[in-house]
C-alpha positions in Angstrom: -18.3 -5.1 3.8 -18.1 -7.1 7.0 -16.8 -5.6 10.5 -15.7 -7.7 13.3 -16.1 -7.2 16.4 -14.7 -4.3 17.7 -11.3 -4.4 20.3 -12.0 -2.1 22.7 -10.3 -2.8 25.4 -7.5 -0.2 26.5 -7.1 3.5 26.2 -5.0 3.0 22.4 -6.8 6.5 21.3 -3.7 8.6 22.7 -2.3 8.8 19.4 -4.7 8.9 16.5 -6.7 6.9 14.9 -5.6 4.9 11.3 -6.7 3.2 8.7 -4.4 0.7 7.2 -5.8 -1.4 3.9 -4.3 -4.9 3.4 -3.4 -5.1 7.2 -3.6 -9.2 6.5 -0.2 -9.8 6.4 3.2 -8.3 5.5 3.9 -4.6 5.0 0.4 -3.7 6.0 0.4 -6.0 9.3 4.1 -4.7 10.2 2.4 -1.3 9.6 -0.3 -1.4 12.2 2.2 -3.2 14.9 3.7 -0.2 14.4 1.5 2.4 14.7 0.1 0.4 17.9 3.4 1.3 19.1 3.0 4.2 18.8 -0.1 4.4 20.7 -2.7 4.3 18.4 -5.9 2.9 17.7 -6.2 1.2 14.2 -8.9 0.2 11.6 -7.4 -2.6 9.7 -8.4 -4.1 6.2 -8.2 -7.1 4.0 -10.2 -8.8 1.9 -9.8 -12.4 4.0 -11.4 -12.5 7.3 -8.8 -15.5 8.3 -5.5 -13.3 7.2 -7.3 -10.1 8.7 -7.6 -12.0 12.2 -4.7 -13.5 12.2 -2.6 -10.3 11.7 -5.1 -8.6 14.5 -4.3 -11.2 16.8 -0.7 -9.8 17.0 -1.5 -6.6 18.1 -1.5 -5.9 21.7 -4.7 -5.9 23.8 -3.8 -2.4 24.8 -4.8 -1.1 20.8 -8.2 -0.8 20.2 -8.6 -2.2 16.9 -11.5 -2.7 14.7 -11.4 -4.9 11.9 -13.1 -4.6 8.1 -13.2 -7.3 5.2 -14.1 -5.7 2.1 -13.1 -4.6 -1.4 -10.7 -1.3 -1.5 -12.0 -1.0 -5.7 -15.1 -0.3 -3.8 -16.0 3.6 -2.4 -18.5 2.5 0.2 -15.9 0.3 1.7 -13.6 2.9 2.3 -16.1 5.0 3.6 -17.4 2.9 6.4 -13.3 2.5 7.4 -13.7 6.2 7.5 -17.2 6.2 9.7 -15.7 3.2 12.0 -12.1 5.4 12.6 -14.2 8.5 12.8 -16.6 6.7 15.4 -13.1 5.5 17.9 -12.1 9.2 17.8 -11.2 10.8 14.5 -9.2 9.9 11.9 -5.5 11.0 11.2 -3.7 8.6 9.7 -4.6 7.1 6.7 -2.4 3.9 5.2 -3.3 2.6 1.7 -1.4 -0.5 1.3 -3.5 -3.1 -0.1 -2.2 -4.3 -3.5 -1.8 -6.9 -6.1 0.7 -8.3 -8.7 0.2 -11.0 -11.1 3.0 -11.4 -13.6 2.9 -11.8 -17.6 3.8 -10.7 -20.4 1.5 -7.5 -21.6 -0.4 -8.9 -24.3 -0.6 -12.1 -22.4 -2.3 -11.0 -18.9 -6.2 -11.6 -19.3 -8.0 -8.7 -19.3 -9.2 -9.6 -16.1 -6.6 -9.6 -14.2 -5.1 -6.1 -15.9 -8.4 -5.1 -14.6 -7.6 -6.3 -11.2 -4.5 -4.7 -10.4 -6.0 -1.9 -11.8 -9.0 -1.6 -9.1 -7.1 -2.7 -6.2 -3.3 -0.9 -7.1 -5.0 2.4 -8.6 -8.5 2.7 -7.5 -8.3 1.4 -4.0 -5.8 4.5 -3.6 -8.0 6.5 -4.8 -10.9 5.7 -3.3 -9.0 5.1 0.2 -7.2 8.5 -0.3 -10.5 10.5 -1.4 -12.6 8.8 1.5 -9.5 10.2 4.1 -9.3 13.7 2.8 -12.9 14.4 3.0 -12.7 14.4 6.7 -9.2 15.6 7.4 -9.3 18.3 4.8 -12.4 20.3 6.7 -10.6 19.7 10.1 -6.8 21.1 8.1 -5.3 18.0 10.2 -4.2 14.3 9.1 -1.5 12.1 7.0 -2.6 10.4 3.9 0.6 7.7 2.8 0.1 5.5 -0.1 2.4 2.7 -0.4 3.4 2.1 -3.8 6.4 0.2 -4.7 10.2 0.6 -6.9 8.2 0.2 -9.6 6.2 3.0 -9.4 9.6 4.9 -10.2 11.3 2.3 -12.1 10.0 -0.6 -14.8 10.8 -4.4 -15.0 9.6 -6.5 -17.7 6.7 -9.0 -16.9 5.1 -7.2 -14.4 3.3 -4.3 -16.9 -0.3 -4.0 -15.3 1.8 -3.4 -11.8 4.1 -1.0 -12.9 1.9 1.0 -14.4 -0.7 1.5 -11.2 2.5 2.1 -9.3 3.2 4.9 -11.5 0.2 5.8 -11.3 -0.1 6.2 -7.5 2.9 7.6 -7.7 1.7 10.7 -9.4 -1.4 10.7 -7.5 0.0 11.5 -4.4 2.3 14.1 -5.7 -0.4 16.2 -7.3 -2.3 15.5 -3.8 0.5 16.7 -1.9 0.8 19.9 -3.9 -2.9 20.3 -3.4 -3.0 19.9 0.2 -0.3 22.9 0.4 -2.7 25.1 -1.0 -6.3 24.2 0.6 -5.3 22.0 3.4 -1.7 22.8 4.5 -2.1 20.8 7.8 -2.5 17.9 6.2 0.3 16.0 5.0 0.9 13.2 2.3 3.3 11.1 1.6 4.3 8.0 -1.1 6.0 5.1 0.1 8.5 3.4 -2.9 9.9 0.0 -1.3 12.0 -2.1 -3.3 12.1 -5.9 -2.4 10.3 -6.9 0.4 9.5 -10.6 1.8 5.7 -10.5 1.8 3.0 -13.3 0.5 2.1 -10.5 -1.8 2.8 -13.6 -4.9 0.4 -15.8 -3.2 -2.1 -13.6 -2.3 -2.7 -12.0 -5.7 -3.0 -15.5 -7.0 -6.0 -16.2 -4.4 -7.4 -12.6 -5.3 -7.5 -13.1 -9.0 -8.8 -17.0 -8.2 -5.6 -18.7 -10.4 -4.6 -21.6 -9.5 -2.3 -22.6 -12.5 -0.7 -19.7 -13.9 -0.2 -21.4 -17.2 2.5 -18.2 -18.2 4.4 -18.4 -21.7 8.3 -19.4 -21.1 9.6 -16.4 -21.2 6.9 -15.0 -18.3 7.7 -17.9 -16.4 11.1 -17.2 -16.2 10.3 -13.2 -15.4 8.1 -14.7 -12.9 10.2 -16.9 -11.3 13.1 -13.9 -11.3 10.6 -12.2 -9.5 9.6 -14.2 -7.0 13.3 -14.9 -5.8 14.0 -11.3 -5.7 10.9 -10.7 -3.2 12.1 -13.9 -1.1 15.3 -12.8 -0.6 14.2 -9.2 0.3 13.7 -7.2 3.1 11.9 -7.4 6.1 8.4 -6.1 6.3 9.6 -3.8 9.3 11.7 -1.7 7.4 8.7 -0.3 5.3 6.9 0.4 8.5 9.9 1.8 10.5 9.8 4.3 7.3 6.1 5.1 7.4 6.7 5.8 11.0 9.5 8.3 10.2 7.2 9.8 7.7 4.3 10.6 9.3 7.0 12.3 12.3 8.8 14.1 9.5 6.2 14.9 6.9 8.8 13.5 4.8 6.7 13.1 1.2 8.9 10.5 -0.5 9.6 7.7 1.9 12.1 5.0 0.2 12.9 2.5 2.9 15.6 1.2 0.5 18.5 2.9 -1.1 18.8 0.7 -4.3 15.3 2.4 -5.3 16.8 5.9 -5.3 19.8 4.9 -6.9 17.8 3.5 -9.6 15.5 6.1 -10.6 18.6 8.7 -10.5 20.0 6.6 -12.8 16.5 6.4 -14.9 16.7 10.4 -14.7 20.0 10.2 -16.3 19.1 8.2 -19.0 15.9 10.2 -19.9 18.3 13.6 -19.8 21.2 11.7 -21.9 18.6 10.4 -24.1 20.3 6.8 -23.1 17.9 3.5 -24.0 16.1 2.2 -20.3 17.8 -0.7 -18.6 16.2 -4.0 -17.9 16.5 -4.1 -14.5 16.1 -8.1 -14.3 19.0 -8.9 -16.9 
């Protein structure tokens, strides 16, 4: 894992310390601009030194700010973002955000990259989330958020490795929250569930998994390309972070910065209670 430098300049510690993962660019970068706002200082992550700068370089002076490159499928990563927020005043906010998606049809995604989305959606939660709790469970004092996605509530076609680490972080954090109100009631969790949201998140994940030229069957393409539009024409980073902000005031477990997310997993509920066949959200 590499460290840069450390930002110490001003007197950001006011508020907290946090972790954010995949602080190099969208949600995660409009998270810690956030949380700057708010006063406090931040540990940010990536796993690119030039997207990790660039999105530190957009934080005020004021924030002290250290910055990590490193794996998040990786335990000893998150445990030196644990020693480095522990070391600018204690930890109490924990954001994992870093993810991947990489589109195709099930039994046409290479193993490797199911395997990726796997280590980066699912384990980098855990790890992240483990990591967090070990110091803020002793102290009974923190916020643990996971930012998972629509489709940890909801499935599209063409995006199955995805969905189902979404899901999966999705019911991570619910048994965590139930957990924490019995041995660490101080400390809260929450999941984040955004729908579309105008990220590089495509891009990225293409870098990650080293692809170049997708070389996708016609009818992934065409998923694919669906996709992409959908997360173009989407929201504003800011309106995940303006949520997570809310949450960690509120407590509020389920944070879903966009209605259309609600209104489609009600309408999943129903279908599962009528018995009714699940709708292909992308048709």
């Amino acid at each position: 894992m590499g460290f840069g430098a450390a930002r110490t300049a001003g007197s950001g510690s006011g508020g907290g310390v946090a972790i954010v993962t995949g602080a190099g660019g969208g949600i995660g970068a409009a998270v810690a601009r956030r949380l700057s706002e708010a006063g406090m200082s931040l540990v940010l992550a990536d796993r690119s030194r030039a997207l990790l700068d660039a999105a530190a370089s957009t934080i005020p002076r004021s924030t002290r700010v250290v910055t990590a490159v490193g794996d998040v499928g990786d335990p000893a990563h998150h445990a030196g973002l644990v020693t480095a927020a522990e070391d600018l005043g204690g930890l109490t906010v924990s954001v994992q955000n870093a993810g991947v998606v990489l589109a195709g049809l099930s039994w046409e995604v290479p193993l490797e990259q199911w395997e990726l989305q796997v280590r980066v959606n699912y384990w980098g939660v855990v790890h992240g989330v483990r990591a967090a709790l070990g110091v803020m469970a002793p102290r009974g004092l923190g916020h643990v958020v996971a930012v998972a996605s629509g489709a940890g509530l909801v499935a599209t076609p063409g995006l199955a490795p995805y969905v189902s680490t979404k899901h999966a972080v999705v019911g991570l954090m619910e048994s965590v929250r139930h957990e924490l109100a019995r041995a660490a009631p101080g400390v809260r969790a929450s999941v984040v569930c955004p729908g579309n949201v105008r990220t590089p998140i495509a891009a990225n994940s293409l870098a990650a998994a080293g692809v170049g030229d997708e070389d996708l069957s016609p009818v992934a393409q065409a998923v694919a390309d669906r996709v992409r539009a959908d997360v173009d024409a989407g929201a504003a980073p800011e309106t995940v972070a303006e949520a997570v902000q809310a949450a960690l005031a509120s407590g509020r477990f389920w944070v879903l910065p966009q209605r259309e997310v609600a209104l489609g997993a009600l309408d999943r509920v129903q279908r599962i209670v009528d018995g009714r066949e699940p709708v292909d959200l992308l048709a």
